[in-house]
KEROLUM-274851 format. One record per residue (C-alpha): residue in one letter; chain; x, y, z. Coordinates in steps of 0.25 Angstrom, whole numbers, plus 2048, in hexadecimal, padded with zeros to 3 digits. Example, Ala and Ser with C-alpha at 12.3 -4.5 7.8 and 13.67 -1.06 7.14 Angstrom:
+------+------+-----+-----+-----+
: code : unit :   X :   Y :   Z :
+------+------+-----+-----+-----+
:    A :    A : 831 : 7EE : 81F :
:    S :    A : 837 : 7FC : 81D :
+------+------+-----+-----+-----+
//
This chain:
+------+------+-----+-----+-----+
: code : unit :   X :   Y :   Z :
+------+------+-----+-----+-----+
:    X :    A : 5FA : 3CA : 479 :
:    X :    A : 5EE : 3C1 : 478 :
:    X :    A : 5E1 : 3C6 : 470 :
:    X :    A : 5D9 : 3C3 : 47C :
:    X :    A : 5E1 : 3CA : 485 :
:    X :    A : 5DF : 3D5 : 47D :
:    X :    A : 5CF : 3D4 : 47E :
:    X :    A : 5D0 : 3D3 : 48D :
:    X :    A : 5DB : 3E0 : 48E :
:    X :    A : 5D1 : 3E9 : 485 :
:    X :    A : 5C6 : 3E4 : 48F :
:    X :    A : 5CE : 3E9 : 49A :
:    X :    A : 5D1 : 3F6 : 493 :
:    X :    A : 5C1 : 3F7 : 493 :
:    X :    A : 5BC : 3F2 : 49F :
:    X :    A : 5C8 : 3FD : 4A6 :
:    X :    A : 5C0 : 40A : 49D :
:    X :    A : 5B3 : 404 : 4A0 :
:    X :    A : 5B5 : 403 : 4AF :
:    X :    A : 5BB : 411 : 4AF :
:    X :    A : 5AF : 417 : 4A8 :
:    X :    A : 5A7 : 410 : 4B2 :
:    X :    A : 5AD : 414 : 4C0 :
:    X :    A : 5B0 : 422 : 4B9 :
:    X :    A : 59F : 421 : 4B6 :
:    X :    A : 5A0 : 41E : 4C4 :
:    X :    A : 598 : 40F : 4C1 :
:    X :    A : 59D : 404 : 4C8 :
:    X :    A : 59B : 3FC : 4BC :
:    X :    A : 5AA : 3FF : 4BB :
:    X :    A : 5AD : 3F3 : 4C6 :
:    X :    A : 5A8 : 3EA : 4BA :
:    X :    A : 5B2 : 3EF : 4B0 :
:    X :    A : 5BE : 3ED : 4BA :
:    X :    A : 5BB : 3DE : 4BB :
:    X :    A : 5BA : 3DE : 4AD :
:    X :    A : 5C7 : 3E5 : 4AD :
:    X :    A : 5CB : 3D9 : 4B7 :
:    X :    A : 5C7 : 3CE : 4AF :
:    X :    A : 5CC : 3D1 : 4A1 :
:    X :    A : 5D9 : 3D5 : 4A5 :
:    X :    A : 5D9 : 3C6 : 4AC :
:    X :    A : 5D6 : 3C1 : 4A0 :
:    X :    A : 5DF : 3C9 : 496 :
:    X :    A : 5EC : 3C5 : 4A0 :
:    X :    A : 5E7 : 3B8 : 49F :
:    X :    A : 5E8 : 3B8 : 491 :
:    X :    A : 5F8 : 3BE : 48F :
:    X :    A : 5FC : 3B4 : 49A :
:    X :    A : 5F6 : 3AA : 491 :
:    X :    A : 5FD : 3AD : 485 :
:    X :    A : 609 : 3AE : 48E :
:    X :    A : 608 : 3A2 : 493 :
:    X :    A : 604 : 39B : 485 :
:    X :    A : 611 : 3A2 : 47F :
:    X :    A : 61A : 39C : 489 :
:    X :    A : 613 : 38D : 487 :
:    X :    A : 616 : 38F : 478 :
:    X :    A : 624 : 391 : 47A :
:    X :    A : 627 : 387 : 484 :
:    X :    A : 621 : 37D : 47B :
:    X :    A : 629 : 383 : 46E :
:    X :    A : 636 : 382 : 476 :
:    X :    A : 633 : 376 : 480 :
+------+------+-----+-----+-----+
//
């Protein structure tokens, strides 16, 4: 899995404690969390079908 992938999962993991510490507080600073939650999971899916999909360039030129 891709370093950057990574990164954004371990932001996820965060942003997911932080907004439960937030709504638990009972602070709607929480919604803020979630999209973060939101838009680093986009990014770190972006990422492995990346890699996925430069894997499978790299073969098909090896073997075409």
């Amino acid at each position: 899995m891709p370093r950057l992938a990574l990164y954004a999962l371990a932001v996820c993991a965060l942003a997911i404690a932080a907004a439960v510490v937030s709504f638990a507080r009972g602070s709607w600073l929480g919604i803020v969390w979630i999209l973060l939650l939101g838009v680093s999971s986009n990014i770190a899916w972006y990422y492995v079908r990346k890699a996925k999909n430069d894997k499978a360039a790299e073969q098909g030129r090896v073997t075409g």
